[in-house]
C-alpha positions as CSV (number, residue, x, y, z in Angstrom):
1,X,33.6,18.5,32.0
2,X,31.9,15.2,32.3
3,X,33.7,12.3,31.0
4,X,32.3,10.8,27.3
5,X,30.2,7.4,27.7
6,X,30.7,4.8,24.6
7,X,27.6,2.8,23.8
8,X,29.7,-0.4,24.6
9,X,29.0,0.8,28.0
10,X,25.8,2.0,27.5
11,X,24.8,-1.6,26.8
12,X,26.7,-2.7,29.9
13,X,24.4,-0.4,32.4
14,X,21.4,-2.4,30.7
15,X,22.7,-5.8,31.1
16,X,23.7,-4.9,34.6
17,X,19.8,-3.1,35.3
18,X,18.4,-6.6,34.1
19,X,20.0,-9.1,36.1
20,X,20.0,-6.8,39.2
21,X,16.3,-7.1,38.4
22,X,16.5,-10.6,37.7
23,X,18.4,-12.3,40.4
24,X,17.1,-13.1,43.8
25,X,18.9,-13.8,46.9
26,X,20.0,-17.4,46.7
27,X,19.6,-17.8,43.0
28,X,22.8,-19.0,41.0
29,X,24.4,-16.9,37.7
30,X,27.3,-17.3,35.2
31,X,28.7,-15.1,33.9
32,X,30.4,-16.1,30.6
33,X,33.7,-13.8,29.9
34,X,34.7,-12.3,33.5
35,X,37.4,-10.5,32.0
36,X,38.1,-7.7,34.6
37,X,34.8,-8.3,36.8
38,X,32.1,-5.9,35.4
39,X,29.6,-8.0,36.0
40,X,30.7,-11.0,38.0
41,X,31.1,-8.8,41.0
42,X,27.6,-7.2,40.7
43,X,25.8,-10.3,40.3
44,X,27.8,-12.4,43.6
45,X,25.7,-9.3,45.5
46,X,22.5,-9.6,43.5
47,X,22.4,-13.1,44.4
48,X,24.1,-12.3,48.2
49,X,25.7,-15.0,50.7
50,X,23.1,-17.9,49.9
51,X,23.8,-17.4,46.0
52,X,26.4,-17.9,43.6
53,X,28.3,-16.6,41.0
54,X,29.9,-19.1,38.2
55,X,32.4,-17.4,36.1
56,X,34.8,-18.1,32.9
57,X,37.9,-16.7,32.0
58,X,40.3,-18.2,29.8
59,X,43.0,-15.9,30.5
60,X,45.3,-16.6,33.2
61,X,46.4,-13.2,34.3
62,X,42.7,-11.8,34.2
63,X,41.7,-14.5,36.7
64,X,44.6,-14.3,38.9
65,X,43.6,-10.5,38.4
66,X,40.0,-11.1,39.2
67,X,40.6,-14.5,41.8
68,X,43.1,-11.8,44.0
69,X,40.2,-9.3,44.3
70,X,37.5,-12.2,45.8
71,X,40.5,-12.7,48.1
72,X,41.0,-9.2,48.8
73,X,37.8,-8.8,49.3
74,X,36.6,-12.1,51.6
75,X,34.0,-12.6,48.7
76,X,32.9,-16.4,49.1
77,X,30.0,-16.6,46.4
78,X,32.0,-16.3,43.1
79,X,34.3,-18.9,41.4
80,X,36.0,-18.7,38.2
81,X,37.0,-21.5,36.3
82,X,40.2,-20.6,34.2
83,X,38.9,-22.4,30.9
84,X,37.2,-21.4,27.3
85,X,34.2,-22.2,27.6
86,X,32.2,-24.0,24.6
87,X,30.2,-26.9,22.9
88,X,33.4,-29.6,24.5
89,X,36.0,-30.9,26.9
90,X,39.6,-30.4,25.8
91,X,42.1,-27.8,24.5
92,X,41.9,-25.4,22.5
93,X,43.2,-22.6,21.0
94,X,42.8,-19.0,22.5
95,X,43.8,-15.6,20.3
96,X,45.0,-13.3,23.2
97,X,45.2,-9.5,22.2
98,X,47.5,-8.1,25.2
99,X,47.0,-4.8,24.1
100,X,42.8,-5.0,23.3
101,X,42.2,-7.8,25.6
102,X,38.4,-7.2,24.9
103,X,38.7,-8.9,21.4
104,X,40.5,-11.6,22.6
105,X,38.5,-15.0,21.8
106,X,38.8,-18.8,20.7
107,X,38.8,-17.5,17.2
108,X,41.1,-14.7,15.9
109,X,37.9,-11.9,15.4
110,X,38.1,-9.1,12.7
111,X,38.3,-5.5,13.9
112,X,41.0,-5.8,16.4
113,X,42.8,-2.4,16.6
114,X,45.9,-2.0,14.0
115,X,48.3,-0.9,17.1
116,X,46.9,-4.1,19.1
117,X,47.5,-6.4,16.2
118,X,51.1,-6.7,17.2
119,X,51.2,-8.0,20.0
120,X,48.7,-11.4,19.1
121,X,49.4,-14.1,21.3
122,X,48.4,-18.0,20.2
123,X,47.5,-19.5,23.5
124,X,46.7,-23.3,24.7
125,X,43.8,-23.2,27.1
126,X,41.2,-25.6,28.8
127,X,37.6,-25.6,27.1
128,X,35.2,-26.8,29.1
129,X,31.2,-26.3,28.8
130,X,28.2,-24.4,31.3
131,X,26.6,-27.7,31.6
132,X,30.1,-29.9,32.7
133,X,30.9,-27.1,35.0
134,X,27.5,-26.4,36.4
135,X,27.3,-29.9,37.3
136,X,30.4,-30.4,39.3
137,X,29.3,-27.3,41.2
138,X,26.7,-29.0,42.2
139,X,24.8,-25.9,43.8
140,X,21.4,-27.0,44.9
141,X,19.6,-24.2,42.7
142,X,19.0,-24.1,38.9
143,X,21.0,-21.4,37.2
144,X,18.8,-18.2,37.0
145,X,20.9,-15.9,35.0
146,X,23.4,-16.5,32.2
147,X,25.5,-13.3,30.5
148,X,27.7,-14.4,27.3
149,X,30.7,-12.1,26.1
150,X,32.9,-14.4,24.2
151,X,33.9,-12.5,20.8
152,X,31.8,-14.9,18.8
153,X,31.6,-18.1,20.7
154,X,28.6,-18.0,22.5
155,X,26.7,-19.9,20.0
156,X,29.2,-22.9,20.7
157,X,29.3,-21.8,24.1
158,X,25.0,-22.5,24.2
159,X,25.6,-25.9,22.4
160,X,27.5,-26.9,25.2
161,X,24.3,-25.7,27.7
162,X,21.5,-27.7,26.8
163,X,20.6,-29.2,29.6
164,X,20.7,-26.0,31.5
165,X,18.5,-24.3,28.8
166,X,15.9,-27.5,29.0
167,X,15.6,-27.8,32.8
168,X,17.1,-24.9,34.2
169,X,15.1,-22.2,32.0
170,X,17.6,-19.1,32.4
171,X,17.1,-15.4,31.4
172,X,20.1,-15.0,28.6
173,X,22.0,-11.6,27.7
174,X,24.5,-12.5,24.8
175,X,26.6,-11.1,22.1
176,X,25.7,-11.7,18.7
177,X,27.5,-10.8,15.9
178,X,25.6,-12.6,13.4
179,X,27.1,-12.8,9.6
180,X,30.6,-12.3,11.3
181,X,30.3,-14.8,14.2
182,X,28.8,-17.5,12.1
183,X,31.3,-17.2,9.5
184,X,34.3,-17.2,12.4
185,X,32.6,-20.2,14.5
186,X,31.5,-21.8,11.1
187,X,27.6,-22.4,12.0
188,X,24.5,-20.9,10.1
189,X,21.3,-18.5,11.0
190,X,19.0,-21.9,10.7
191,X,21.0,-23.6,13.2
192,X,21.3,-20.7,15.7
193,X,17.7,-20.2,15.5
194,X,16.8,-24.0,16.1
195,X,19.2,-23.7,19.4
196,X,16.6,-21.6,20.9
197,X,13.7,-22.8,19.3
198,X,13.6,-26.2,20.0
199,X,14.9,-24.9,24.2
200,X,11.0,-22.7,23.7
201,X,13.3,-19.7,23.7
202,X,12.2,-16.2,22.8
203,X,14.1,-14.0,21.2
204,X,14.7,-10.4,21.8
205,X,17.5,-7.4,21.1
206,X,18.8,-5.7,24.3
207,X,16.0,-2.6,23.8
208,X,13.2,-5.6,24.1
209,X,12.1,-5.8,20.3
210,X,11.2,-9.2,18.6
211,X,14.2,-10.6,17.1
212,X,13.4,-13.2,14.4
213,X,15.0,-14.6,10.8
214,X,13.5,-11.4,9.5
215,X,15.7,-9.2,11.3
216,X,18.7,-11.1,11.2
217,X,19.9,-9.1,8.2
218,X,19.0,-5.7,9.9
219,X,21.2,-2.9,9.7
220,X,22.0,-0.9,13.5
221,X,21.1,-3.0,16.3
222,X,22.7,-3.7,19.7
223,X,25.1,-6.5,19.3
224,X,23.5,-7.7,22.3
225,X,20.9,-10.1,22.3
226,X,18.0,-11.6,25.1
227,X,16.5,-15.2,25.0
228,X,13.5,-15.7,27.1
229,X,11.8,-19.0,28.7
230,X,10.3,-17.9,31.5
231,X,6.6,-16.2,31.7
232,X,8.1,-13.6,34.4
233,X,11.1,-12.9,32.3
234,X,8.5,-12.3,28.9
235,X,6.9,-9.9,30.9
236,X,9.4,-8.3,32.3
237,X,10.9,-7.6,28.6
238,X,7.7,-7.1,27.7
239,X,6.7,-4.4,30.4
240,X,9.9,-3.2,32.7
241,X,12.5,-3.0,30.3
242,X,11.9,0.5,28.2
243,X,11.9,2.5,31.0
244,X,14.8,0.9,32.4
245,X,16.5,2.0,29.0
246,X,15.1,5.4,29.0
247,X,16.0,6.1,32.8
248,X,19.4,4.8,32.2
249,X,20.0,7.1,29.0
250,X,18.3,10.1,30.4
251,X,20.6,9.7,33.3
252,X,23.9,9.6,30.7
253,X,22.4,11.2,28.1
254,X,25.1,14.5,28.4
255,X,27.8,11.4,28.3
256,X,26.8,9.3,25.5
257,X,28.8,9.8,22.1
């Protein structure tokens, strides 16, 4: 019997198709939640021994987890800085669900589990910002690739990447709750869409279809979202990425439920 495949994951083979798409040898990525490694490890080999991997992980023992495994594993193109990351440089709080660690976020999210709600932990943490942290790094690239997973911070995370998404034009793959992750992170639609408007962002879901104030409403989407700056990266969206999708569900399509 083959083993059931949620559409969280579903989403995840996508993301991973378009950066292993997207990154080059030598080109730099971030990858904005490492948690366990999904996708940081992936992307150091996209990007191979001239490239680099930037990650964030505000959890101690995830890094440790992650930072032993780069060890391990004599992996020199991945660093991951032990901080929230957001719109500023400071402390801030950090709701850590032991027991869901996926929902765990700078804001305490709704929908956490009733047998993980127990075991809530208020922690302390750095917050630090893509464009502070890019900049010490000082890697002599722009960044190429940027993947956000932050339980409703990734619109205060982008605040605090602006010069990265004026000069450094990135392909983005982020989660969006919309209506839930403004009211959290205490922002509006108008403001969201100005971040990527005035950065000449497009805006797409993670199945390539226009995503504008119109749709922001919409019933079933992806929670995932793509913003676009590049002519190669609109055309790839525009012309690659449905039959990425449909090779990637015909290939799990007797796991999906």
């Amino acid at each position: 019997m083959s083993q059931s495949l949620g559409v969280g994951m579903f989403y995840e083979f996508i993301i991973k198709a378009i950066y292993s798409k997207t990154l080059c040898e030598g080109d730099l990525s971030i990858d904005g939640g490492v948690n366990k490694g999904l996708h940081t490890f992936p992307m150091s080999e996209s990007v191979g021994l001239s490239g680099f991997v930037l990650g964030f992980e505000a959890l101690p023992n995830l890094t440790d987890t992650v930072n032993s495994k780069i060890l391990s594993n004599n992996i020199n193109n991945i660093k991951v800085v032990n901080k929230a990351v957001g719109s500023s440089i400071g402390i801030t709080n950090f709701t850590y669900v032991p027991d869901a660690d996926g929902f765990s976020g700078i804001k305490e999210r709704s929908g956490i589990p009733e047998h993980a709600k127990t075991s809530i932990v208020n922690l302390s943490v750095p917050l630090t910002t893509m464009d502070h942290e890019v900049n010490i790094l000082n890697f002599n690239k722009p960044v190429r690739f940027i993947k956000l997973d932050l339980e409703g911070g990734e619109y205060d995370a982008l605040m605090g990447a602006s010069v990265i998404m004026r000069d450094h034009a990135p392909l983005i793959i982020f989660e969006n709750g919309r209506n839930s992750s403004l009211t959290l992170y205490g922002y509006d639609k108008e403001s969201w869409f100005a971040l990527f408007e005035s950065n000449e962002y497009k805006l797409y879901d993670l199945f390539g279809r226009d995503f504008t104030p119109n749709e922001w409403h919409a019933g079933e989407m992806p929670w995932y979202f793509i913003a676009v700056k590049r002519d190669v990266d609109l055309e790839f969206i525009k012309n690659e990425l449905v039959t990425i999708i449909e090779n990637i569900f015909n290939e799990h399509a007797d796991k999906l439920n």
